[in-house]
LOZA-836344 format. One record per residue (C-alpha): x negated, y, z negated. Coordinates in steps of 0.1 Angstrom, whole numbers, padded with zeros to 4 digits. Example, Ala and Ser with C-alpha at 12.3 -4.5 7.8 and 13.67 -1.06 7.14 Angstrom:
REM residues 2
    px    py    pz
 -0123 -0045 -0078
 -0137 -0011 -0071
REM end
This chain:
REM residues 657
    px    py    pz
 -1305  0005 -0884
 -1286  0024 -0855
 -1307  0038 -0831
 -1304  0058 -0796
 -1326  0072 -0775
 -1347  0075 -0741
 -1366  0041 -0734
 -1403  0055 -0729
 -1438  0045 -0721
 -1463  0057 -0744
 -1496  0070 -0730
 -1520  0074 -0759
 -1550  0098 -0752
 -1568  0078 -0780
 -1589  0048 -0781
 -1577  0032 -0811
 -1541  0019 -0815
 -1524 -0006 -0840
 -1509 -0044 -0833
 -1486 -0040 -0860
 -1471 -0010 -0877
 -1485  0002 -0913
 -1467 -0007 -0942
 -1448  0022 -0961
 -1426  0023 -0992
 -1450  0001 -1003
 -1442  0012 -1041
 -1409  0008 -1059
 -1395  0037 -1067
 -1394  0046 -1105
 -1366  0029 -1127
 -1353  0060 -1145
 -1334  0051 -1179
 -1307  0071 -1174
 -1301  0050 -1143
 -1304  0022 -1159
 -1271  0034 -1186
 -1250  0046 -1162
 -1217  0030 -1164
 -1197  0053 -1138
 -1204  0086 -1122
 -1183  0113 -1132
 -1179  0127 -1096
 -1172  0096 -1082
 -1148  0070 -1096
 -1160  0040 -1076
 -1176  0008 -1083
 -1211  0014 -1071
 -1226  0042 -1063
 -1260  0043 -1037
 -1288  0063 -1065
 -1316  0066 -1041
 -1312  0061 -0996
 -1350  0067 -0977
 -1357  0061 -0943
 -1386  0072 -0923
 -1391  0069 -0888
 -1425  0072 -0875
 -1427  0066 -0831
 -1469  0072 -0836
 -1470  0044 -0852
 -1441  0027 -0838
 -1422  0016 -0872
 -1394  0025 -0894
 -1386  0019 -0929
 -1354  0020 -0947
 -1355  0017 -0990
 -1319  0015 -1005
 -1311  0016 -1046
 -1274  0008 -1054
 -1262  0008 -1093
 -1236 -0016 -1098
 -1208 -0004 -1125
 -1181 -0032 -1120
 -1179 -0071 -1117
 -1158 -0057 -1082
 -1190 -0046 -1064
 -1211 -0079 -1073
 -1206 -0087 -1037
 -1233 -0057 -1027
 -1256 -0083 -1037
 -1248 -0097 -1002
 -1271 -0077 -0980
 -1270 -0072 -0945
 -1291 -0052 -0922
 -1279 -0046 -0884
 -1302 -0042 -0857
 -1310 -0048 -0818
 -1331 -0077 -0812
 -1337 -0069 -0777
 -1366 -0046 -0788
 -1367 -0044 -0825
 -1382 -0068 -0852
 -1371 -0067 -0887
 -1403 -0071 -0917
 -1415 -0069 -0951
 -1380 -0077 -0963
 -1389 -0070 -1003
 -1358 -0069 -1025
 -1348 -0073 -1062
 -1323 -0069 -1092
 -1326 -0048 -1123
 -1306 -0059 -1151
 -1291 -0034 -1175
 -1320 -0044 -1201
 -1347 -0032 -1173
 -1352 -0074 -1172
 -1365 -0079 -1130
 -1357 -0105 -1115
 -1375 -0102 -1077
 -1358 -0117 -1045
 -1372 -0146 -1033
 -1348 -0160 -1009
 -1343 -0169 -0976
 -1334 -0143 -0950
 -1312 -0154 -0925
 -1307 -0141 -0889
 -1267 -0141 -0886
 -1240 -0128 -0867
 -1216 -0103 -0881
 -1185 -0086 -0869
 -1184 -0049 -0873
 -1153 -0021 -0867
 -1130 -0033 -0835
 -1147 -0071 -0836
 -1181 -0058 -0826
 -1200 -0088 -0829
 -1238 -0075 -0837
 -1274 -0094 -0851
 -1283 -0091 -0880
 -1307 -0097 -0911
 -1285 -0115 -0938
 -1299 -0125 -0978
 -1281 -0126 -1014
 -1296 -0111 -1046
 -1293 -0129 -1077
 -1285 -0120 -1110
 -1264 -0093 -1105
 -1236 -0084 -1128
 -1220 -0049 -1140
 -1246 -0022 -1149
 -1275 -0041 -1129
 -1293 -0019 -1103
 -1302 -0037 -1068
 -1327 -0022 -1043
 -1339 -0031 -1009
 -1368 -0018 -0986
 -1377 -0034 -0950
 -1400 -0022 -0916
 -1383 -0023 -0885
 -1410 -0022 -0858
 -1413 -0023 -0819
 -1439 -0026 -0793
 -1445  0000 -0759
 -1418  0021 -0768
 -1403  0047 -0779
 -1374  0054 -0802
 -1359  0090 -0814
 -1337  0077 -0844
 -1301  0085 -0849
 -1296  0090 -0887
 -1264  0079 -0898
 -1260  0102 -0933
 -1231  0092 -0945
 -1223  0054 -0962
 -1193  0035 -0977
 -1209  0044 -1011
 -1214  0076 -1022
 -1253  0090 -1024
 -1269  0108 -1051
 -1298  0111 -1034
 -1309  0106 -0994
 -1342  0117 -0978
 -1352  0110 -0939
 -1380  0119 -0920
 -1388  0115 -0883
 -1424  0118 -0871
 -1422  0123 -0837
 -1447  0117 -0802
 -1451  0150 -0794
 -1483  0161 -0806
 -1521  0169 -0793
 -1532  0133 -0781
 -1496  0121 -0772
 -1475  0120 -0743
 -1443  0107 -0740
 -1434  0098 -0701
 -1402  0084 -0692
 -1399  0054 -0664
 -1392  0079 -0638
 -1429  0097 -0648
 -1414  0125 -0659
 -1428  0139 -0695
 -1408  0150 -0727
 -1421  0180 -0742
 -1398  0182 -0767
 -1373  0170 -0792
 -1337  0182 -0796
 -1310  0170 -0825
 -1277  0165 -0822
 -1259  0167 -0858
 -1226  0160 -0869
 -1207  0172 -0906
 -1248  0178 -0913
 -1255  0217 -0911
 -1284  0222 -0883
 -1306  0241 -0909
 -1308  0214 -0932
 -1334  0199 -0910
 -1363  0212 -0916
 -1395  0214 -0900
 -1427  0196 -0921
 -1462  0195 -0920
 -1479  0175 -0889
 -1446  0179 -0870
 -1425  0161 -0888
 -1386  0167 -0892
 -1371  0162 -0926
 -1338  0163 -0938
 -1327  0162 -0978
 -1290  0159 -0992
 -1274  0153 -1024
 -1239  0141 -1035
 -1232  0127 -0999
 -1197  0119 -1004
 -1188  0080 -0992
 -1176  0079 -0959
 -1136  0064 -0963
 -1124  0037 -0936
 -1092  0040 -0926
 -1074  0010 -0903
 -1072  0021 -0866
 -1098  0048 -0867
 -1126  0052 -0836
 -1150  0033 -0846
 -1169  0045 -0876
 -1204  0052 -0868
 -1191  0080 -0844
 -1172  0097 -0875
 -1200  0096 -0901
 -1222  0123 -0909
 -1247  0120 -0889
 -1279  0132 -0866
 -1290  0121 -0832
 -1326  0127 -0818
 -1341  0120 -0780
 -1367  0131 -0767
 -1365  0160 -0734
 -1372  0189 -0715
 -1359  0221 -0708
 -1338  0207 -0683
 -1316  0192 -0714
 -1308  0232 -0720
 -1281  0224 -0695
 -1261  0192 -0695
 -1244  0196 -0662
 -1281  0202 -0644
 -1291  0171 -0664
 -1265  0147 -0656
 -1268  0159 -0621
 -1310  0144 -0622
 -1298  0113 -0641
 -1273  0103 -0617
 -1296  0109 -0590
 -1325  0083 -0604
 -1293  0057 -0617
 -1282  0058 -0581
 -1314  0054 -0568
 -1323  0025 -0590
 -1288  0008 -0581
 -1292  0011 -0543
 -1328 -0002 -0545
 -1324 -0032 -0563
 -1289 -0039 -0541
 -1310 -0032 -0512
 -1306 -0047 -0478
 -1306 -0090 -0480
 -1299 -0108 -0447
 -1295 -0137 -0468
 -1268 -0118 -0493
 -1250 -0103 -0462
 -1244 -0141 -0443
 -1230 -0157 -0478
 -1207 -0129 -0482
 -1192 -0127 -0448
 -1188 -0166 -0451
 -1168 -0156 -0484
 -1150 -0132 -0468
 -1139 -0153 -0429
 -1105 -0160 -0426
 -1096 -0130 -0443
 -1069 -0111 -0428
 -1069 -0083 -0448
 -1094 -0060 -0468
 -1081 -0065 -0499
 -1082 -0103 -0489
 -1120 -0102 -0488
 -1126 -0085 -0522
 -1106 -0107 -0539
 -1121 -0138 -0525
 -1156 -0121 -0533
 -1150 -0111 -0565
 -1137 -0149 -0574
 -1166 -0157 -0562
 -1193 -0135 -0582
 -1166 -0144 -0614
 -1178 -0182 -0611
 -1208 -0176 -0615
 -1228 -0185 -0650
 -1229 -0147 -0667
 -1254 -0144 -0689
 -1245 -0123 -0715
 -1218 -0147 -0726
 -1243 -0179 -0721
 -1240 -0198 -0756
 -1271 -0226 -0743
 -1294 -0197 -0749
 -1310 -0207 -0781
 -1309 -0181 -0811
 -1292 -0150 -0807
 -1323 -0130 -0813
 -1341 -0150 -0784
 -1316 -0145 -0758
 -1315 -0106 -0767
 -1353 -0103 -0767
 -1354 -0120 -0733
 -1336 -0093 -0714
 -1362 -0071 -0715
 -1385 -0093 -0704
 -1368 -0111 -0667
 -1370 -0091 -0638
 -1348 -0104 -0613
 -1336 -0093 -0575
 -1303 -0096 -0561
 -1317 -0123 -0540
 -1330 -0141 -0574
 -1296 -0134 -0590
 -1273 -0151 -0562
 -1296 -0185 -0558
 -1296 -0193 -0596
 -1258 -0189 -0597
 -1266 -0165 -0627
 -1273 -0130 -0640
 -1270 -0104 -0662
 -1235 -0085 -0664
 -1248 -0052 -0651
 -1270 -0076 -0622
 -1237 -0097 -0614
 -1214 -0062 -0608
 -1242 -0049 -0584
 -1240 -0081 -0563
 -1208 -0081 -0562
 -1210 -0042 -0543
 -1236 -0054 -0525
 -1217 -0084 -0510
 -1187 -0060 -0504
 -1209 -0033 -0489
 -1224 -0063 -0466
 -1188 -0066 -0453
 -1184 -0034 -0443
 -1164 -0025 -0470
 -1171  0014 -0490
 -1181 -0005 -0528
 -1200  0016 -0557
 -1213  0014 -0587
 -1201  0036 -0618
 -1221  0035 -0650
 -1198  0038 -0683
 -1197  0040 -0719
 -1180  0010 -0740
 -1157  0031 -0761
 -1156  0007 -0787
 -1191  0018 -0797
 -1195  0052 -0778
 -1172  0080 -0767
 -1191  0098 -0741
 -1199  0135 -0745
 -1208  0154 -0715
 -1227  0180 -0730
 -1247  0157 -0747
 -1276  0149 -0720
 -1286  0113 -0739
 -1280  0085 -0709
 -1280  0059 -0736
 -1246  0068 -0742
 -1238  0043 -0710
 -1237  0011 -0715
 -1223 -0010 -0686
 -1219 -0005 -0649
 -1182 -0014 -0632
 -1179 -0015 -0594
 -1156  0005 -0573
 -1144 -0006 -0541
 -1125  0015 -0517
 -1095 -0006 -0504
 -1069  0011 -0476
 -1081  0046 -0487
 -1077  0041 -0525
 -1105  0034 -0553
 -1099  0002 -0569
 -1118 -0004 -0604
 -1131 -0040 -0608
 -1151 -0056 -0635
 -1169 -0083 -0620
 -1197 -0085 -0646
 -1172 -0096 -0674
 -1159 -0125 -0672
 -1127 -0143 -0668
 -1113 -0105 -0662
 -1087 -0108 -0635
 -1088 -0087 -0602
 -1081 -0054 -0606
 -1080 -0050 -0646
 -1111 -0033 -0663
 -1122 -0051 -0700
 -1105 -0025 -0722
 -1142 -0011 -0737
 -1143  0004 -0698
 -1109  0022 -0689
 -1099  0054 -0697
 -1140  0059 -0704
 -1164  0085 -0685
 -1190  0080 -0668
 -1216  0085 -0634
 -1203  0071 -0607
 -1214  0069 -0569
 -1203  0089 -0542
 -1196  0083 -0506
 -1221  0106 -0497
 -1252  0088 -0513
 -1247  0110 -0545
 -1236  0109 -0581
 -1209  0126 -0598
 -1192  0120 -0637
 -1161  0104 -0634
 -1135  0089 -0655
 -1120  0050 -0656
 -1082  0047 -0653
 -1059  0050 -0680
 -1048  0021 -0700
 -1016  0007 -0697
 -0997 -0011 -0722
 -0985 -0037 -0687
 -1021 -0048 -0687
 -1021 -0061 -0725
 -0992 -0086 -0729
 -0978 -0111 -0753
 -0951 -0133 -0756
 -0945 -0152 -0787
 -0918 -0179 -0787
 -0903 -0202 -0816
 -0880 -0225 -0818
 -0877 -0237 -0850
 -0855 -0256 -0876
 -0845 -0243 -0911
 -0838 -0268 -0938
 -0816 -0270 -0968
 -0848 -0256 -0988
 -0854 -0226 -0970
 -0886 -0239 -0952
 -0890 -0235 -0915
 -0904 -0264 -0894
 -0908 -0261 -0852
 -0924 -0254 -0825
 -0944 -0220 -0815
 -0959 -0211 -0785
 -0981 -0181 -0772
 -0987 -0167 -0743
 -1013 -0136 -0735
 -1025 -0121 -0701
 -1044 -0091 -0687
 -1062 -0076 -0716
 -1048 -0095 -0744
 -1057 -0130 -0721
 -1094 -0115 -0716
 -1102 -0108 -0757
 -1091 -0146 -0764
 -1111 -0157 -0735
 -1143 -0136 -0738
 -1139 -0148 -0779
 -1145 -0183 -0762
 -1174 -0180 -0751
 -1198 -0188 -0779
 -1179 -0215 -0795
 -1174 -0247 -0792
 -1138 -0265 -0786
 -1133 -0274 -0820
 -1139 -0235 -0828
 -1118 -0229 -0801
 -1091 -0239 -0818
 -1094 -0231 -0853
 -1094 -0199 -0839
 -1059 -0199 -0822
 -1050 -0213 -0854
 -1057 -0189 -0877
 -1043 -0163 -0851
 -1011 -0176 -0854
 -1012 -0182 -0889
 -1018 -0146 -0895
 -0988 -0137 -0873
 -0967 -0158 -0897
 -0955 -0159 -0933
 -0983 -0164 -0962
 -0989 -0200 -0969
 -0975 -0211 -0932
 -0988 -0245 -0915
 -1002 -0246 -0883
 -1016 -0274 -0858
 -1028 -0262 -0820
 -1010 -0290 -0800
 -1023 -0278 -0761
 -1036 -0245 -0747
 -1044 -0239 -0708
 -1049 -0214 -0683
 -1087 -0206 -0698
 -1105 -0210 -0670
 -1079 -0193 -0644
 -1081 -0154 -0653
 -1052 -0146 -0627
 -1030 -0167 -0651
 -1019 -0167 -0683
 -1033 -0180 -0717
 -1010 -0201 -0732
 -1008 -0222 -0765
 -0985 -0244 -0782
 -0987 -0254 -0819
 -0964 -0271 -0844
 -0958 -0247 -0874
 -0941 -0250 -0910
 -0932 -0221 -0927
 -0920 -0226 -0969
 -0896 -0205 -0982
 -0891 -0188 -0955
 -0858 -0185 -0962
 -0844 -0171 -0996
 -0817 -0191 -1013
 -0797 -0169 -1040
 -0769 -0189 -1051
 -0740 -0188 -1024
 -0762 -0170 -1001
 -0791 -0179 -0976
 -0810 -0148 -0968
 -0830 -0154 -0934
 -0860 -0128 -0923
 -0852 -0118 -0886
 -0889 -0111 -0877
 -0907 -0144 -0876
 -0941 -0132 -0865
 -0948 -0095 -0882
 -0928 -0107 -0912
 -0960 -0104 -0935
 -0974 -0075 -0924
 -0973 -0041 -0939
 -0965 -0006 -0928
 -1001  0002 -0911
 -0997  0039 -0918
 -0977  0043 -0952
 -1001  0069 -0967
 -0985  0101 -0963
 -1017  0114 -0954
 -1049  0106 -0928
 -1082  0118 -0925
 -1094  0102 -0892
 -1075  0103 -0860
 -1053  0069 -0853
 -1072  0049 -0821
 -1058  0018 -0809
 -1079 -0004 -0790
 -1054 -0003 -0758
 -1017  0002 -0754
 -0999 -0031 -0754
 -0966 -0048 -0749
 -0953 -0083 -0772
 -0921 -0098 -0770
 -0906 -0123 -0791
 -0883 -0147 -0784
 -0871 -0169 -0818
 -0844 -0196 -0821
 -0834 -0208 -0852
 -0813 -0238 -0859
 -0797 -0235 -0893
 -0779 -0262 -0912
 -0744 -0269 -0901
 -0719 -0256 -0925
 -0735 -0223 -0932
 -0720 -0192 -0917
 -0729 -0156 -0909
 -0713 -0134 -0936
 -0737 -0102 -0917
 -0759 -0100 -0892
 -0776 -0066 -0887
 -0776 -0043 -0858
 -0803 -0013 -0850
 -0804  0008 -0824
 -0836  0010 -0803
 -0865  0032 -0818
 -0881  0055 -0790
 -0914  0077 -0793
 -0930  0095 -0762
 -0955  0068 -0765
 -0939  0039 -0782
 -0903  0018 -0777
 -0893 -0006 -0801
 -0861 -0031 -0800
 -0851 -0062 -0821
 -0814 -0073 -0809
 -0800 -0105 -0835
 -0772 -0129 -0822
 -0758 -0159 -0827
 -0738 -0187 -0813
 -0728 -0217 -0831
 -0752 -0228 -0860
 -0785 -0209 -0839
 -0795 -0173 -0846
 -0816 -0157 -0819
 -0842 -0126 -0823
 -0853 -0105 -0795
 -0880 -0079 -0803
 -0901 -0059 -0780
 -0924 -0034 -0793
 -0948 -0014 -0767
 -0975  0011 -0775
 -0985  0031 -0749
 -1010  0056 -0766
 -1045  0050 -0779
 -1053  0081 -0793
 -1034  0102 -0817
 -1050  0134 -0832
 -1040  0137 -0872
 -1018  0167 -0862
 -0996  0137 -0843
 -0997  0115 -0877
 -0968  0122 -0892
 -0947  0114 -0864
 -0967  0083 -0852
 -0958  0072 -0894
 -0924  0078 -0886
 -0921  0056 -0856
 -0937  0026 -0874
 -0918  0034 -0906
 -0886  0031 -0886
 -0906 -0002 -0872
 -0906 -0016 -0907
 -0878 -0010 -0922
 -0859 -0030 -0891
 -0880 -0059 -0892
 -0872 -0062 -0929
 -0833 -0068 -0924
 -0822 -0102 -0929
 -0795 -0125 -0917
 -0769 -0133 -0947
 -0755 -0166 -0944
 -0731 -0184 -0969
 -0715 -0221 -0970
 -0685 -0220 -0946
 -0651 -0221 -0965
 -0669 -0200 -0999
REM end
């Protein structure tokens, strides 16, 4: 279950406490008939339809639980009866998992299963933990349900509710039972204590929370209405109905006075554990000798801190869930950080400012959101919403972003989660102040894709194809590395390519360099087959002239959108194809386009030929990320323009006929 919220100690005016949290939910809920012959839902015309969604959140007590019932009414939705259930295993445990199918005759059949900790990839390749098991026995008109207790220990959470689901919802009900109360005081790491408890709601109306007995806050809805993904939306969690609670004071009244206190304890923290270190200020002037220029010493710095074994990205780490949980628990200097040749991301970027700092260079730290999870709101005073901490370093008078704490991301190019983000960042005078990350640009995310390739009598396609990515595109592929081994490695590329090509093509990875260099490019070469590329209608040879988006689809052919359209970052490909075609066949008509141009896009594909080889040059750059839905139609315009070029073909026909 998502969760946000102020990290807390708990001080308990009370004697007695509890090891582990109480069970609740301990009861199925009732199997009504009527639930058990429903064959489709008049409202809805889906597949399954959530009947009963509780979750209770209880910070006294230090547990949540979550109880899910889900009517299956077609043999398409037999694959709910894969289950699996997100969460953070830095500080949260998942229990109690109960679970079990009701066929249509009311026949139970209980889970009992193994539960498996996996690894699942959520909107925008979010890799997250999570709690994985498979119900049996489930067929159309069966009813599967759920419950499990997700517990923590020494802190505290305030929940985020997320209302809406891919399914619709007859019924939901959630309660949160707060800290504050006689005998309770929540106190922040700073000391400071949280009187209070505000909510932050979204497509929920703020009176449908309502206030219970013993403090509690309760919210029930009917007929939620399923929340609809739509490709290239923000991510979806930050769309769905929704409601965010933390813990505050009064101070949270006004979010310019509170972000002005939080960046004043951030900094503080980040200059303290930077601090002063004789022994960090000799290595990094031995770094930085024989440098004859400023920019000279950053660079050779930052290659430095880059080398070093990040720990985030470590794959010898055991379990996922063990290397998560461990975080918490290491406490580390900078001194500790530089001897082991290791550290943390956010522990690895403050080195690197404090070995710049040491060399009497102006270096900061700025404190972001990863916008593939979060988009920061100002006037929402939650600190949770930043996740990662950049450095700054002021070279000849001008701020330069660096990302030292991710790896294999070249000098002067931000992972794309960090730019054009907000955030706190340092000041030159000791101070904080919110700030904003650069601006993507599509020059930071390039590709080249290059074939030269054969055709044969029978239309099939047989060559060579290579790849090559830098900047952001080279940082994905590279970061995607980490936590697999070579042989994953390369299925990996494989499938990449295959995807870029014609259903049913063949691909073998033949060499790929340039991983471990992040001012260089990524590069792969594969042998590929493609069958049938080519269509053969009698006389005529009919030849697609866009090898590598030839499969795919108009992204944007509904006519109309209910999310905005947001693109991971702007981005620039070229491809450069070459195909030999069998001697004796002639071009009878070769199509020619004129350039398609947007504000924010440009897209070219120029086809000649000379002798028996036909030669396609496309270049396609985006340069926006966001577009509201009031920009939709034309954005649909562009691509359909986009589509209906890359679907001309080459006509060739036997010379002499």
């Amino acid at each position: 279950m998502s969760r946000t919220g102020f990290l807390v100690v708990i001080l308990v005016a009370m004697v007695s406490c509890v090891s582990r949290p109480l069970r609740a939910l301990d009861d199925w809920q009732p199997i009504l008939p009527a639930e058990l012959k429903m064959t489709a839902d008049p409202a809805h015309p889906v597949d399954a339809i959530i009947l009963y969604h509780e979750e209770l959140s209880d910070d006294n007590q230090k547990h949540s639980t979550v109880y899910k019932r889900v009517k299956i009414f077609t043999e398409k939705a037999k694959g709910l009866a894969n289950v699996e259930i997100p969460y953070n295993a830095a500080n949260i445990h998942i229990i109690d998992i109960k679970a079990r199918t009701i066929s249509p005759d009311g026949t139970i059949t209980p889970f009992n299963g193994k539960v498996f900790d996996s690894t699942i990839v959520k909107g925008h390749g979010i890799k997250v933990l999570a709690k994985t098991f498979t119900l049996s026995n489930v067929q159309a008109g069966s009813i599967i349900e759920w419950k499990y207790t997700t517990w923590w220990e020494g802190l505290v959470y305030a929940p985020s509710w997320i209302v809406q689901e891919d399914l619709p919802q007859k019924r939901a009900k959630f309660t949160f039972i707060p800290l504050i109360k006689e005998g309770h005081v929540v106190v922040d790491e700073r000391g400071e204590t949280k009187d209070r408890v505000y909510s932050q709601v979204m497509g929920v109306p703020q009176n449908a929370i309502k206030n219970g007995m013993g403090g509690k806050l309760e919210l029930e809805l009917k007929d939620i209405p399923a929340y609809e993904e739509e490709d290239f939306s923000p991510p979806s969690d930050l769309l769905k109905m929704r409601v965010n609670f933390y813990y505050g004071t009064d101070k949270m009244l006004k979010p310019a006075d509170f972000w002005k206190e939080e960046g004043k304890y951030w900094t503080k923290d980040v200059d303290k554990f930077i601090g002063h270190s004789s022994m960090i200020s000799s290595a990094a002037n031995e770094m930085a000798s024989g440098s004859a220029t400023p920019e000279q010493k950053v660079r050779k710095i930052y290659a430095r801190v880059q080398k070093m074994k990040n720990l985030n990205y470590e794959s010898e780490q055991g379990s996922l869930e063990e290397f998560l949980s461990s975080r918490s628990k290491e406490k580390r200097t900078l001194e500790d950080v530089f001897q082991k040749n290791a550290g943390y991301r956010d522990e690895l970027t403050r080195l690197f400012v404090g070995m710049i700092r040491a060399v009497n260079l102006p270096a900061f730290v700025m404190r972001v959101s990863d916008r593939d999870e979060v988009f920061f709101q100002d006037n929402v005073p939650d600190p949770y919403q930043l996740t990662s901490e950049i450095a700054i370093v002021a070279i000849d008078g001008k701020d330069v972003f660096l990302d030292p704490g991710t790896p294999a991301c070249p000098f002067g190019v931000l992972k794309w989660q960090h730019t054009g983000t907000k955030g706190i960042r340092q000041t030159a005078s000791g101070g904080s102040e919110l700030a904003q990350t650069p601006a993507p640009s599509y020059k930071d995310a390039v590709s080249k894709r290059v074939g030269r390739l054969t055709l044969s009598e029978d239309g099939s396609l047989r060559g060579k194809v290579m790849v090559a990515w830098a900047g952001e595109e080279a940082v994905d592929h590279r970061l995607s590395s980490y936590r697999t081994d070579e042989a994953g490695r390369k299925k990996d590329l494989e499938d990449e390519v295959k995807d870029l090509l014609p259903p049913g093509s063949i691909v073998h990875l033949e060499s790929a360099t340039g991983w471990e260099d992040p001012d260089k490019p990524l590069t792969a070469s594969f042998s590929a087959e493609v069958p049938s590329f080519a269509a053969i209608t009698g006389k005529r040879t009919l030849v697609p002239t866009n090898l590598f988006e030839a499969h795919e689809r108009q992204p944007f052919a509904r006519g109309e959108r209910k999310h905005p359209v947001y693109f991971s970052y702007p981005y620039y490909a070229e491809d450069d194809v070459e195909i030999t075609v069998p001697s004796g066949l002639r071009v009878e008509n070769l199509p020619q386009e004129a350039p398609i141009k947007a504000d924010y896009a440009f897209y070219q594909l120029n086809r000649t030929t000379n002798a028996n080889v036909l030669t396609f040059n496309r270049i396609f750059a985006m340069g926006g990320i966001a577009f509201p839905k009031e920009e939709y139609d034309g954005l649909r315009k562009f691509y359909a323009g986009v589509t209906s070029s890359d679907s001309e073909q080459v006509v060739l026909t036997m010379a002499g006929k």
